[in-house]
Each structure stands twice: as C-alpha cells, then as structure tokens.
C-alpha angles and dihedrals in degrees: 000000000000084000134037107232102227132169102218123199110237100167109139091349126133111258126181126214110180113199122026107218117116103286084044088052105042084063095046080053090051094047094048079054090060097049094254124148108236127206105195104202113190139129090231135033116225113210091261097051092057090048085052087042100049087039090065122026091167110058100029130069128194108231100188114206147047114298123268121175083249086081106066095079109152108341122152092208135004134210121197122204111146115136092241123092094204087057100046099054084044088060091049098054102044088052085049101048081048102046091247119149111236143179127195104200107245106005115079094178083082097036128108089182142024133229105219128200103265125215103194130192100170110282090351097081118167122202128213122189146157101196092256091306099097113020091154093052089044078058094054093050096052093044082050088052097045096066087048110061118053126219098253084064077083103046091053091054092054083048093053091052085054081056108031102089085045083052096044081051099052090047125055088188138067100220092055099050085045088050091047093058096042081055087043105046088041088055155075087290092067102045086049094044090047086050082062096243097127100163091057086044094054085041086056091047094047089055094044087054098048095044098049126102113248083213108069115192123233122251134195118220106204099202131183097215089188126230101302112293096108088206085068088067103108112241091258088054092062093040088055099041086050101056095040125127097205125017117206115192138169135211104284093055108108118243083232083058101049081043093067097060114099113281088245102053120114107245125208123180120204102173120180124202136205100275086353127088128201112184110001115245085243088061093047100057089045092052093052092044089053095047094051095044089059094062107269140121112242124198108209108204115211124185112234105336122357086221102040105079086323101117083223083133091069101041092049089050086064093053095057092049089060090041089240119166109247145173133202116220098190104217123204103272122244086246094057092036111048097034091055095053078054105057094241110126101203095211116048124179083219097041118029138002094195143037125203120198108219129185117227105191106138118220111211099347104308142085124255094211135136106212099183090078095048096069094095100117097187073067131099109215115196118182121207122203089018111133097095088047093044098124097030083063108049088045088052094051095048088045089057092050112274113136123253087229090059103120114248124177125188112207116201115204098356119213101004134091096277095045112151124199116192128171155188143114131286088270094051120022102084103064093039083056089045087050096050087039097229116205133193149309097058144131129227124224131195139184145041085310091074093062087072087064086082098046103033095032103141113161121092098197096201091056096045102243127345144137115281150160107233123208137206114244094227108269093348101100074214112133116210124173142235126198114244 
C-alpha cells in the first residue's frame, strides 16, 4: 500500500484550508462534516466560501490574506487549495518540516494524506481511493457502491454499538463475538433493519443474544482454492475464507488467494514440495482437528480441488473422527483450469470422447503406473504431479503403444501471470521441457487434444487474460502471444 488508510478524529480540533474557491471550499465543507473547527485562510472569497461562511459561524473562521508559515499555529491538519503552484508547495514544506499532516488538492506528490471518495451511511462511512492516480474512476466506484448499500445499512450499525458492550459481556472471546454479529448481520435483524422497522430489528438481535451460546463451537472449511487465478475461487469460497478465524494453506495456493483472507486471521502454512515435506499430512489433520476443537473456524486452502489429488479424504476422515463440524467448497481442478487457459479442451467430438486424471508422483523413483490401460487414443490423458517423471512417462506410453507422434503439451503455472505452455509430442516433449527448464507446478497433457493449443490458445499472460493469436516460436513447441 503507498497510504495507510486511517479514520482520524477531528471533533473540536483546529483544522486549516488555505484558499476559498470551489475546490477550497468543497474540503472545508468536508472538514466542517467531520466536526472539525476550520480556519479558511485566502486574499479573496469565492461565492461558495461566503455562503459556508455565513452557514456556520461557529466552526468556521475568515482569515483574510495571502498564507505565510506564520499561519500554521496549532492545527491539527492542513488542506491546501489555492490556484498558485509557489504557494501550495510552501504550504507542503512548512506542514512537513512540522509533522503536520497535509494535503495539496490535486497534486499527491506534496501530500502527507489523502482525501478519499466517501460513501456514508451514518457511522458506517467506506472509503475509496488511488492514491491520486484515478480520481474519475474513484468517482465511478463510489457511485457503484452507492447503489449498493442501502441507507438502513447505517441505522443497523447505530443499533450494534447499542449492543456491542452487552455482546463484549456474553462472550469472553473475540472470535465468538465476531462469529455472533456475522450470524447476526447476515440474518432476520437486517432485513428487518433495512425494512426500517428498527425497533423489530434491535428486538431480533436482543433474543438472538440472549439465546446464543457463549461457547461457540469450532468449524473446517475444506476449500478448493483452484489452480491460481484467484477469480476462479466460487462465491462461497470467498464468503468462508473470509470469515474465517485461521487459514491453513499449502504450496500450490496462490499468494492473490490467501490474500484474500481477512488481515486478522492466523495464517499457517503447511507447504508441502515435490520430495520434500513441510508439515506431514498427519500433522495436518491433527492441526485442523485442534484448531477446531478450540473454538475456531478454520479455512483449509487446497490447491485446485480438495478431492482430486488433494488428500482432503483423509483429512476429513479425521474430522469425523473428532467429531469436528466441516464443510466441503469444491475448486476448479488443475486439469479444467489450466487446460482451458491454454486453449486444450480436454474432450473433442473429433479427438477424444474421455479424459482420465492420473497422478504422476513418482515413490522411490519410479512411476506406479499400468501402462497397458492408457493406449486409448480417442482418450485425453492429463498427469498431475509429472514433472519429475516427465521422461519415464512418455517412454512407458510409447512402450504401451502410443505413438511418438501422439501430441503431448506441459503447462507451467497454469492460469496465472507466469503461466508457461510447451509443447510437443511423446517423442519430443521432454527435452523441450528440460530446454525451457520447466519448473512446478505444472500438468502434463497428452493427446490429440494438445495440438489445439496452437490454434485456440487465448490467455496473454503479461496482460492477465485476453484474446490472442498465438504463434510457434520456430522449432521451439514454446507458445508465445500476440495481441490481436
């Protein structure tokens, strides 16, 4: 973040606007909102600023003149807004050198603060800033938001700081008060709150208090966080990762998706790499069952799907052992995911009529694989976990009867910014992985289905997702892309 975004009490201070045309005038305004006393220092008085000034004799105060440092005196925070550049930065430095916080309407290079677009609904007030870069498309989002949140969204928040110390009372821990209001705002009491019944909504509320239990039990989340794109997370993922008091993720979760849990969770991280293991699966469960067990609501990140190649089976079994609450999020798989942002259809009425999922985690070196049942070629085979095995798999296809000439394609991470398509055939496609030194995570396709990659390739990586025509780099089997 370039700014910190902070809410400052201005009631009864000392606040400083220095010029009193319109835009001068709109953040004394502002100020003046937020209970502040405003001194509007300026030669001359635009139309606007004498019909602020005559609207509130109290809190604001004429300064006739132009500024001098002398000015600044005691203020707790200072707006410049005058129409001359040699002024403005004046008025910059001197609030600098003294540790005042100071903004220069439209120009954030001299600004200590910014002043963001607000969306208020009594105390419940949003922010929405760019850092000076986009003030017009700030514009646009609060007028989005606006006409999204009605006004009663203000009128149930008075009503939860009536409750809030009775709350703090019922409940000795943070995550269970935190837990009471999510049930709360997502319930009868705001609808009824939003209908404008407020007495029926703080009556809801009162009977829901006094009728929760102080011990709130623990819940796992079992999410399929997909295979990196965090626009691919369902709806319910984000709701329950975001609600979540603990987050526990592995290697192939995408830093966008755990960013996306809220700032205060707890984070573990239990990743697990390719002949090395962080935390043991056994110590996983048991981490989730404890956690759980001690009241709180654990968001379990899997990459792709929790049930295809997740191990989510076995940590669920020892949930249910426990007799530990869970729920299951299904994610889109690495196979879907990553062969689509790579233009490979895994079924084709012309190619193949079936697609089988394979793990290709190798024990001891070597692959647990019976060939014999992978020579369909009206079949699309994709290998998870492959990249070590690479070679070993396209020799015991081949041995098995698939041709050399059978079209076989390896995606690097897939459908994320440094996504990676190369392809080949099983005669082929290992050294050209070995050559572009191909890394993991990756997944491994093979089948007439690769050869669309060249035609139905879509995703620029460097520009995040957008139609393109790929091209061949010439005897490479590297796909690059060109905008159209």
């Amino acid at each position: 973040m370039e700014h910190l975004p902070i809410y400052m009490q201005l009631h009864g201070r000392e606040a400083l606007v220095v010029g009193a045309g319109p835009v001068a005038t709109r953040k004394a305004a502002l100020l003046l909102e937020a209970g502040a006393r405003v001194r509007l220092r300026a030669p001359e008085y635009s139309d606007a600023a004498e019909r602020l000034l005559r609207e509130h004799p109290e809190q604001i105060t004429r300064e006739p003149g132009a500024y001098r440092t002398e000015c600044l005196g005691p203020v707790a925070i200072v707006i410049a807004a005058t129409d001359g550049a040699a002024a403005n930065r004046q008025v910059s430095e001197d609030c600098v050198a003294r540790s005042i916080p100071v903004n220069v309407a439209d120009q954030p290079e001299l600004c200590s603060f910014i002043l963001p677009a607000i969306v208020e609904r009594g105390p419940l007030t949003i922010a929405i800033g760019s850092g000076g870069r986009a003030p017009v498309l700030v514009r646009l989002l609060r007028a989005k938001i606006e006409s999204l949140i009605p006004a009663g969204y203000g009128r149930l928040a008075e009503l939860a700081g009536r409750l809030r110390n009775r709350v703090r009372a019922h409940f000795d821990s943070v995550n269970a008060r935190r837990a009471f209001w999510e049930r709360g705002f997502s319930g009868p009491a705001t609808e009824l709150a939003l209908a404008g019944r407020m007495d029926a909504a703080a009556e809801r509320l009162e009977q829901e208090l006094n009728e929760a239990d102080a011990a709130t039990p623990g819940e796992v989340y079992l999410i399929g966080a997909g295979p990196g794109d965090p626009d691919l997370l369902t709806f319910r993922a984000l709701r329950l990762l975001q609600q979540a008091d603990v987050v526990v993720y592995d290697r192939l979760v995408s830093s966008e998706v755990v960013n996306l849990a809220r700032r205060e969770a707890e984070r573990f991280y239990v990743g697990k790499e390719r002949d090395h293991h962080c935390v043991p699966q056994e110590a996983i469960s048991e981490l989730l069952s404890r956690l759980a067990r001690e009241g709180k609501r654990v968001a379990r990140l899997k990459g792709g799907d929790p049930f295809v190649f997740g191990r989510g089976g076995e940590e669920l079994d020892v949930l249910a052992r426990d007799g530990v609450a869970y729920q299951v999020v299904p994610g889109i798989t690495a196979a879907s995911g990553c062969a689509a942002y790579s233009g490979i259809p895994l079924t084709h009425r012309d190619h193949a009529q079936s697609v089988r999922f394979i793990t290709g985690h190798t024990r001891e070196g070597r692959l647990d694989v019976d060939w014999s049942q992978l020579t369909n070629t009206r079949e699309t085979l994709v290998f998870y976990m492959g990249r070590k095995g690479l070679g070993e798999i396209c020799r015991g296809l081949k041995s098995a009867g698939r041709a050399g000439r059978t079209p076989a394609a390896i995606i690097e991470n897939g459908t994320t910014a440094r996504q990676r398509v190369v392809t080949g055939t099983l005669d082929t496609l290992a050294a050209r992985a070995e050559r572009e030194q191909v890394g993991s995570p990756s997944l491994i396709v093979i089948g007439e289905v690769a050869a669309c990659h060249q035609r139905l390739s879509w995703f620029r990586p460097d520009a995040g997702s957008a139609t393109t025509f790929p091209q061949l780099m010439p005897g490479s089997g590297v796909a690059t892309a060109s905008a159209a």
